[in-house]
C-alpha positions as a Markdown table, in Angstrom:
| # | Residue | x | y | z |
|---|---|---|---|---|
| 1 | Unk | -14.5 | -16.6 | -15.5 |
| 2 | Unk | -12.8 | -16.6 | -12.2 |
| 3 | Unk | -9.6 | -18.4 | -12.1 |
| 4 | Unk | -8.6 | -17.1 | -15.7 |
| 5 | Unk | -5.9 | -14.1 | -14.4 |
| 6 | Unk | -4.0 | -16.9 | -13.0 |
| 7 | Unk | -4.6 | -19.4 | -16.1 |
| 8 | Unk | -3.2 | -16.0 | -18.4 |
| 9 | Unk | -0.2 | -15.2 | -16.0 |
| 10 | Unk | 1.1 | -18.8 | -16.1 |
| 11 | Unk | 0.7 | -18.9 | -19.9 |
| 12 | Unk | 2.6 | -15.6 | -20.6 |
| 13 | Unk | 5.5 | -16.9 | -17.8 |
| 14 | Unk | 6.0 | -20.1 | -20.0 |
| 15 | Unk | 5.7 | -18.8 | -23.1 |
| 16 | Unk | 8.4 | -16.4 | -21.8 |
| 17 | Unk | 10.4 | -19.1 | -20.7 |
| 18 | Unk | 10.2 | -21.4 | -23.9 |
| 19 | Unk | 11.3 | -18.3 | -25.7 |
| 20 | Unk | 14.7 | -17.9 | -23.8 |
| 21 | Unk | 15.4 | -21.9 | -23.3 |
| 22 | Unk | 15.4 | -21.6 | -27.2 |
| 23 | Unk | 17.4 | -18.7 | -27.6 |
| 24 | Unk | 19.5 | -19.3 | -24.8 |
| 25 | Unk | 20.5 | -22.3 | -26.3 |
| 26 | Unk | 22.1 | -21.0 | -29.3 |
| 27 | Unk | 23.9 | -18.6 | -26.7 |
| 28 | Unk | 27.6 | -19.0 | -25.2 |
| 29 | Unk | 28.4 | -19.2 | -21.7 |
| 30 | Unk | 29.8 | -15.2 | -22.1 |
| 31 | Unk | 26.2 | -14.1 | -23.7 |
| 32 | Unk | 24.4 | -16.1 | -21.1 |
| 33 | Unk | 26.3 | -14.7 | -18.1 |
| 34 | Unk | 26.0 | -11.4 | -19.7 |
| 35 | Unk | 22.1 | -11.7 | -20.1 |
| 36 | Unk | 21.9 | -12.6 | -16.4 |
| 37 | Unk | 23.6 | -10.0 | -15.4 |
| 38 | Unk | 20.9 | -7.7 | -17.6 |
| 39 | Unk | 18.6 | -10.1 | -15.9 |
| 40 | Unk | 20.3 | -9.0 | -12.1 |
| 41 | Unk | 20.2 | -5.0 | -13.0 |
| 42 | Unk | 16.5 | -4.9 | -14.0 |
| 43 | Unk | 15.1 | -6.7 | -10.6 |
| 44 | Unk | 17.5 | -4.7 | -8.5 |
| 45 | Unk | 15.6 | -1.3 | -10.0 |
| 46 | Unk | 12.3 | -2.9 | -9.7 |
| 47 | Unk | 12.6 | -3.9 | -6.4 |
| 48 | Unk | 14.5 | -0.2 | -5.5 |
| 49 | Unk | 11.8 | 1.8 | -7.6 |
| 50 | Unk | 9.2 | 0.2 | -5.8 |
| 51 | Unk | 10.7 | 0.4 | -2.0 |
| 52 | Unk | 11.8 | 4.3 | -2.8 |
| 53 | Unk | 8.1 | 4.8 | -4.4 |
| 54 | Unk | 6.8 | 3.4 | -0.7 |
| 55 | Unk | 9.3 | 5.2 | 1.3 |
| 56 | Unk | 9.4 | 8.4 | -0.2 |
| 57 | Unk | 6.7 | 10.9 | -0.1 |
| 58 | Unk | 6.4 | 14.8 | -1.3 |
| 59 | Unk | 5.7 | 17.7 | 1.0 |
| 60 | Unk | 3.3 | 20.3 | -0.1 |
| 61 | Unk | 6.6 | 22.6 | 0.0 |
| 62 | Unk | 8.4 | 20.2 | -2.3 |
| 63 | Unk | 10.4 | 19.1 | 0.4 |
| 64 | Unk | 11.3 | 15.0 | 0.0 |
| 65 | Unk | 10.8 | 12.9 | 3.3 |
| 66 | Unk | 11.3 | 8.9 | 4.0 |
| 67 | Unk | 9.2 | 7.2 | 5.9 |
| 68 | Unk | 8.3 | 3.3 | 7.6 |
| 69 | Unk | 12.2 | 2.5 | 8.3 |
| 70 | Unk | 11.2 | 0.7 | 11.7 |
| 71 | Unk | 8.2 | -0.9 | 9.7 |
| 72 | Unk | 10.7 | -2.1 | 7.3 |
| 73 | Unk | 13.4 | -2.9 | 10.3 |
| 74 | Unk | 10.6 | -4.9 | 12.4 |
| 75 | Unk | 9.0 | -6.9 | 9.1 |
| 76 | Unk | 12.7 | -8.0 | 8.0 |
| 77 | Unk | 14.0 | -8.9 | 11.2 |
| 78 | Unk | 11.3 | -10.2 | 12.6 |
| 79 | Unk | 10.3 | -12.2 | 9.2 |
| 80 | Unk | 14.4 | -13.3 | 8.5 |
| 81 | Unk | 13.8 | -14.9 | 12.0 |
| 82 | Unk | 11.1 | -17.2 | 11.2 |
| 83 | Unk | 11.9 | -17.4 | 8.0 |
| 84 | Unk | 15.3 | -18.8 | 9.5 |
| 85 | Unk | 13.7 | -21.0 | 12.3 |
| 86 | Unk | 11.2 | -23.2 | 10.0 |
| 87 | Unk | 13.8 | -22.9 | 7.2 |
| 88 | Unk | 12.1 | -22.2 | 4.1 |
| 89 | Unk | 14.8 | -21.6 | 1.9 |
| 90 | Unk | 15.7 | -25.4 | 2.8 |
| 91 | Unk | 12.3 | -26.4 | 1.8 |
| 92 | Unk | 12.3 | -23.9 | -1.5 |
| 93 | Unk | 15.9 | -26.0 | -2.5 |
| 94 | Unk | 14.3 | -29.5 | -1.5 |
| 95 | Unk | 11.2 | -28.9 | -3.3 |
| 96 | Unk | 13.4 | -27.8 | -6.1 |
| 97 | Unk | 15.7 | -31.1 | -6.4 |
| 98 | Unk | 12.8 | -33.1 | -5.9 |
| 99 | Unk | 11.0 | -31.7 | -9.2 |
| 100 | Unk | 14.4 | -31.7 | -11.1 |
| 101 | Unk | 14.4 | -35.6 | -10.4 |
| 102 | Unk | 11.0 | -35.8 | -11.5 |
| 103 | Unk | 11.3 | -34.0 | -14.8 |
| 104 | Unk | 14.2 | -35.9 | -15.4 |
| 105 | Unk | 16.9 | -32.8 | -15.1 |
| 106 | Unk | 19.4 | -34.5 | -12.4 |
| 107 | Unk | 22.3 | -33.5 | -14.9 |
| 108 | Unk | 21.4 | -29.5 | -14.6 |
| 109 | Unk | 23.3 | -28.3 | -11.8 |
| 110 | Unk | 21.8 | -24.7 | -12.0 |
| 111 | Unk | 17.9 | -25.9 | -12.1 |
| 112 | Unk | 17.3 | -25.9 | -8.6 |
| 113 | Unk | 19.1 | -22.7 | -8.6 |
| 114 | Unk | 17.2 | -20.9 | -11.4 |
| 115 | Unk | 13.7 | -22.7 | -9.9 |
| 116 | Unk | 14.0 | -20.9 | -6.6 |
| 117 | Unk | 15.3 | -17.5 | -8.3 |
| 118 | Unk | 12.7 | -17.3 | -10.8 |
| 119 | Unk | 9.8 | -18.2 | -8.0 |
| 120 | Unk | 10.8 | -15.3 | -5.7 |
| 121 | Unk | 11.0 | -12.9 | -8.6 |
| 122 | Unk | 7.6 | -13.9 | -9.8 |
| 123 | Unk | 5.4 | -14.3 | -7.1 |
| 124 | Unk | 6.6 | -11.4 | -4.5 |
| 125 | Unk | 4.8 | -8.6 | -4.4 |
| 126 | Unk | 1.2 | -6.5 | -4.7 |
| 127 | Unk | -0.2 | -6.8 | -8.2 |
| 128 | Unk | 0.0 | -11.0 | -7.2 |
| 129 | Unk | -2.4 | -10.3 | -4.0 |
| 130 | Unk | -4.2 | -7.1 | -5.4 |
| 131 | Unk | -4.9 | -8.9 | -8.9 |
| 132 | Unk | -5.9 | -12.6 | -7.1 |
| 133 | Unk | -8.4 | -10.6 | -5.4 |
| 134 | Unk | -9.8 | -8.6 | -8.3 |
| 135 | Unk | -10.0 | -11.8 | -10.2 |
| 136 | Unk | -11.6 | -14.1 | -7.2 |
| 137 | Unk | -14.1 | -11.1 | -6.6 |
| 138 | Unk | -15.1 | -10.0 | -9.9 |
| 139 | Unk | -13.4 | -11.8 | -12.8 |
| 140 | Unk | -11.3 | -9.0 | -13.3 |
| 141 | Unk | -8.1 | -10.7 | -15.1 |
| 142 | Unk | -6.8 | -7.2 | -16.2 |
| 143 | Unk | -4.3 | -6.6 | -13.4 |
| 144 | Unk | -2.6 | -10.9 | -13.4 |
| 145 | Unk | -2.9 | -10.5 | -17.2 |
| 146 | Unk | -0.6 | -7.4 | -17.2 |
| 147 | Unk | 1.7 | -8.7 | -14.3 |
| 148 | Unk | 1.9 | -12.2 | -16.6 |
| 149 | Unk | 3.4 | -9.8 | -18.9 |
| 150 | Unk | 6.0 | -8.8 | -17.3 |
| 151 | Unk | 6.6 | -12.3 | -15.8 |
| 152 | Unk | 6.8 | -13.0 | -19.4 |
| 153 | Unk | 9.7 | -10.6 | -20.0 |
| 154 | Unk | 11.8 | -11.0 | -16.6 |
| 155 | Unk | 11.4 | -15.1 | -17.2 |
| 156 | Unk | 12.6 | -15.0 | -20.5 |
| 157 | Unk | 15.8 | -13.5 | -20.0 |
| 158 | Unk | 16.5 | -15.4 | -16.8 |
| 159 | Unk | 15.6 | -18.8 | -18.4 |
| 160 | Unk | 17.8 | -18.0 | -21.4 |
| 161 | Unk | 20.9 | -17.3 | -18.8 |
| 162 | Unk | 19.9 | -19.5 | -15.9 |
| 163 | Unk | 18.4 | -22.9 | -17.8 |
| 164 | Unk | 15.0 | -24.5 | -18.2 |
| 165 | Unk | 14.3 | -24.2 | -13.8 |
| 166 | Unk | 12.8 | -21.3 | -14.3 |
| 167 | Unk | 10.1 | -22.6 | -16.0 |
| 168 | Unk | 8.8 | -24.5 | -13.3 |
| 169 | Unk | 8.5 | -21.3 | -11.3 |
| 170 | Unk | 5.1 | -21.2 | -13.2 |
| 171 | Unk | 4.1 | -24.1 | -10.1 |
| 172 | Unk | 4.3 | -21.6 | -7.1 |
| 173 | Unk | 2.7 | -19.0 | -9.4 |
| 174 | Unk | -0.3 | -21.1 | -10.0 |
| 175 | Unk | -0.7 | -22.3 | -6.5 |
| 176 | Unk | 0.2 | -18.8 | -4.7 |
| 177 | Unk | -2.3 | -16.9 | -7.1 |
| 178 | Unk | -4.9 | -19.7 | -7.5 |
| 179 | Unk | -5.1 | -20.4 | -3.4 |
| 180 | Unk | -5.5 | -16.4 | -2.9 |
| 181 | Unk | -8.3 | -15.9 | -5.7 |
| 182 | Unk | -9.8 | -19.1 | -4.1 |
| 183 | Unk | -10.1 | -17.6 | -0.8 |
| 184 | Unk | -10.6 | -13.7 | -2.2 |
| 185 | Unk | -13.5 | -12.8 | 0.0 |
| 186 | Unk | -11.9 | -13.8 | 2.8 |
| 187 | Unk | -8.5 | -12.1 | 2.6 |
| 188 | Unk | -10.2 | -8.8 | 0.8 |
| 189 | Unk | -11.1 | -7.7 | 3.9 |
| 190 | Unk | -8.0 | -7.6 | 5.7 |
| 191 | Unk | -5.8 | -6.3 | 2.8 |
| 192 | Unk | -6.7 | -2.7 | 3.2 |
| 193 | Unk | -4.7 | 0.2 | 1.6 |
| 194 | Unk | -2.2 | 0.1 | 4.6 |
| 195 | Unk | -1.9 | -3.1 | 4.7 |
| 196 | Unk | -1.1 | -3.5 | 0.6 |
| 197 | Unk | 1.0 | -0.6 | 1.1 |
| 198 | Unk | 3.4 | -2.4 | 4.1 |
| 199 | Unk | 3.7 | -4.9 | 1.9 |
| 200 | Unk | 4.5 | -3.8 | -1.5 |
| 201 | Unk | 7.3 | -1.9 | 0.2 |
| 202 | Unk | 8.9 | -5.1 | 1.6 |
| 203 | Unk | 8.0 | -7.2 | -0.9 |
| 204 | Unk | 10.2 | -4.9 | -3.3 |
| 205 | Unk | 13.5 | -5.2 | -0.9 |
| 206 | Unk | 13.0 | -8.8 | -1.1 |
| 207 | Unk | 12.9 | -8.1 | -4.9 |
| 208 | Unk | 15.9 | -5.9 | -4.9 |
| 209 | Unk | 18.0 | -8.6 | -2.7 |
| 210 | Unk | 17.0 | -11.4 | -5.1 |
| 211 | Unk | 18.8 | -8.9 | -8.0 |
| 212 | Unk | 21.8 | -8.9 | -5.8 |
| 213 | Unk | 22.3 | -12.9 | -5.7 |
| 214 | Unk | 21.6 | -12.8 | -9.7 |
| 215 | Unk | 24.7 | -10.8 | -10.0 |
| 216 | Unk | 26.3 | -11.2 | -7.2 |
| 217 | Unk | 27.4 | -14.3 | -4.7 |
| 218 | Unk | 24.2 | -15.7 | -2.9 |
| 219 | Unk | 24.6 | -13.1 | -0.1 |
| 220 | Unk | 20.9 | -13.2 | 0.6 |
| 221 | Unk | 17.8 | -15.7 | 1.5 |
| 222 | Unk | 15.0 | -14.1 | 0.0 |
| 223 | Unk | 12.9 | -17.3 | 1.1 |
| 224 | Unk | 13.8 | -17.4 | 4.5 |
| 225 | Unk | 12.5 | -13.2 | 4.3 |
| 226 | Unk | 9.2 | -14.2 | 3.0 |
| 227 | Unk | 7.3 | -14.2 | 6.5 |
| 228 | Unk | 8.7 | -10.5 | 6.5 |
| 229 | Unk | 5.5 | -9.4 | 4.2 |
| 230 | Unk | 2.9 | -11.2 | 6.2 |
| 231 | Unk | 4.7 | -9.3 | 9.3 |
| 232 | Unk | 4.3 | -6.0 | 7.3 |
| 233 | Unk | 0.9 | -6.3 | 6.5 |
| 234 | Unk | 0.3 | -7.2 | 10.2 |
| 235 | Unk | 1.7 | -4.2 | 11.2 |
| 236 | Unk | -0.7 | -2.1 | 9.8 |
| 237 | Unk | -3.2 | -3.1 | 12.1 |
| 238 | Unk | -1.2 | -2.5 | 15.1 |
| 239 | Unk | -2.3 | 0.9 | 17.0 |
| 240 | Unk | 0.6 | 2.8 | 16.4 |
């Protein structure tokens, strides 16, 4: 049935989730800022594995080259911009207050915080797009039902650290991979190995910069970079 990768993803992420809100419960404060910093370390390497994997490339004489800096340059700068000018990591936080008043959270000061984290973390990068298609153009679940396992994993330990806002980063999941399977035969077409390539390499440094803020000060906007994989993918059409 078409629709069901998204309907599996969303069910692994919360039963992730309601696996760490009850263990993280029994947790102290130490443990929990201990688990997020676990929680910090493994999206920084899977954002960096999967920007080194696009960069990176072997020589038939073994010889180890790096490639798509300006792509990566243009998409960020260019993306951060717009990003900046419509303000979406304004609209990530508002959205986020608005659905802690309505589920009744106004005492957790870190939902919003945790909401926005766990959204970015989730829904950037390839296997979203790649499986949304599969599953709008042929059913195919396999590729959402394995990404919802990992969701799953990095959820869990972020909503036992972080607080029950992470859950909620199920909605953008379900909208974000529901609209694209919806409209699969009209973005399959334009996503062409370039294209998915561009951006699965920028959608990993936005990956790797939402690690940093996990253990780390905020020092990033991952929300405000969004536009900078719609720019990337762009780019691959540009006659270069």
């Amino acid at each position: 049935m078409v629709g069901m990768g998204t309907v599996i993803n969303v069910a692994l992420l919360l039963a992730g989730g309601i696996v760490g809100l009850v263990g993280g419960s029994l947790f102290t404060p130490r443990v929990q800022d201990t688990l997020m910093k676990a929680a910090g370390v493994s999206v920084l390497f899977v954002g960096l594995s999967g920007a080194l994997a696009g960069m990176l490339s072997a020589q038939p004489d073994g010889a180890i080259v790096s490639g798509g800096s300006m792509m990566v340059f243009a998409s960020l700068a260019f993306g951060s911009l717009i990003g900046e000018l419509i303000d979406l990591d304004g609209r990530f936080d508002r959205f986020g207050e608005w659905l802690k008043r309505r589920t009744g959270n106004e005492g957790d000061n870190e939902f919003v915080n945790a909401f926005v984290t766990a959204s970015l973390t989730v829904c950037i990068g390839a296997m979203a797009i790649v499986g949304s298609i599969q599953d709008g153009l042929t059913g195919d679940w396999s590729t959402l039902a394995m990404k919802g396992a990992l969701d799953a994993l990095i959820v869990l330990v972020m909503t036992a650290s972080m607080g029950k806002g992470c859950l909620f980063s199920a909605i953008p999941v379900a909208v974000f991979q529901g609209s694209i399977t919806f409209l699969a035969q009209f973005i399959q077409p334009i996503m062409t190995p370039e294209a998915l390539a561009n951006l699965s390499l920028v959608g990993s440094i936005l990956i790797f910069c939402v690690g940093v803020n996990l253990i780390w000060e905020k020092l990033f906007k991952p929300a405000n970079m969004l536009p900078a994989v719609v720019i990337a993918a762009a780019i691959a059409f540009l006659p270069l």
